[in-house]
N, C-alpha and C positions, 0 to 999 in steps of 0.2 A: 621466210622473212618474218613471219606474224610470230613465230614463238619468240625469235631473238628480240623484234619490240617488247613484246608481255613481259618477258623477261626482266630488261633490263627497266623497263617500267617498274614491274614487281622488286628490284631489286634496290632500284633509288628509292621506291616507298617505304620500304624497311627499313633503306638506313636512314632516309626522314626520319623516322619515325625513334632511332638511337640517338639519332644524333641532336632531333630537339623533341622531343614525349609531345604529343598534343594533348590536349583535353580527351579523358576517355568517359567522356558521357555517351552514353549509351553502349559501352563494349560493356559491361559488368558482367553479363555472362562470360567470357573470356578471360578477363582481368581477374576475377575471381580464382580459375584455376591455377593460370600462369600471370608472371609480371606480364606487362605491355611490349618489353624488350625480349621476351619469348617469344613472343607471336612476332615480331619484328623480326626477327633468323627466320623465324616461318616463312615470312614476304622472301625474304632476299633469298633463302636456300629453294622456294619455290621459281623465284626467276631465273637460280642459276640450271637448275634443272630444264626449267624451257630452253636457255642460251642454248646449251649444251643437244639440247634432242632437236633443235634447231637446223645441228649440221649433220645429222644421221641422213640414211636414206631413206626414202620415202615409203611409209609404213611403218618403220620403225620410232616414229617419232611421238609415238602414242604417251609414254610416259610424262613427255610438255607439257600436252595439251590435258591429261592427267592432275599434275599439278601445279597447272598456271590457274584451272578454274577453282582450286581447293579452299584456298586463301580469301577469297572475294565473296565465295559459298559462307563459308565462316562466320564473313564480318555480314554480311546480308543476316542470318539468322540470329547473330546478338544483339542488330538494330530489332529485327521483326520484334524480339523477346522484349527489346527495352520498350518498343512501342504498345506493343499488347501490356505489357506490365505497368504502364505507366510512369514510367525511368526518365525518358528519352520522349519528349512529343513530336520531335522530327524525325524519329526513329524510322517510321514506316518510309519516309520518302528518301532516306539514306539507304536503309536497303535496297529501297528500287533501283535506287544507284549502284548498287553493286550486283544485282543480279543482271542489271544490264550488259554488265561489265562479263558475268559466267554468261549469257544469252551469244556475246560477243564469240567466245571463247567456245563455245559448242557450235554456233555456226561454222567456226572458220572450222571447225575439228573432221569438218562434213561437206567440206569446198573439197574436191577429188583436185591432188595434186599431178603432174604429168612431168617427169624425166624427161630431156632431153634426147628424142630418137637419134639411134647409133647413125652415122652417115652413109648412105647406099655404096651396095658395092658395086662395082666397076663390073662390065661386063666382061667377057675376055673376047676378045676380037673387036670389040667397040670404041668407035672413039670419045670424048670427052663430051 
């Protein structure tokens, strides 16, 4: 259930993010290489990846949890760079904000998931 949130979370962020550009103060490291709506496929193709490793079975779902934290890594370290660089002076406390968000995301990565035990079987000569 946790990747399918992050997911579709990450995935309405990116299209926020197409559908009306915010102010990119403090992304410049980022914006610099690609537009703002590159990194916006980044969000959305990162959440569909979690949807998706969502419904695997349990262990298999590494790749989610992979890149649901990639994206939020990202934008944490073009805040930290705007804030040390002096770009961005709330830079430092936005990234807090996103590394809260990968802190989220490697905890749950580390919460032991449990399958649903197969049903006991019947004894033979036994009754119910």
């Amino acid at each position: 259930m946790f990747l399918l949130i992050v997911g579709v979370g990450q995935m309405c962020w990116g299209a926020g993010m197409i559908a009306d550009p915010p102010a990119i103060d403090g992304l410049r490291l980022l914006t610099d290489r690609c537009p703002l709506s590159t990194w916006a496929w980044l969000w959305i193709g990162a959440g569909a990846v979690a949807c998706v490793a969502a419904f695997l079975r349990i262990g298999r779902d590494w790749a989610g949890f992979l890149t649901a934290y990639a994206p939020p890594t990202m934008w944490a370290i073009a805040y930290t760079a705007a804030a040390v660089g002096g770009d961005y002076s709330r830079g430092g406390f936005v990234a807090v904000w996103y590394l809260t968000i990968v802190g989220v995301i490697l905890w749950a990565a580390t919460v032991p998931e449990h399958s649903v035990p197969p049903a006991p079987r019947r004894r033979k000569g036994k009754g119910p």
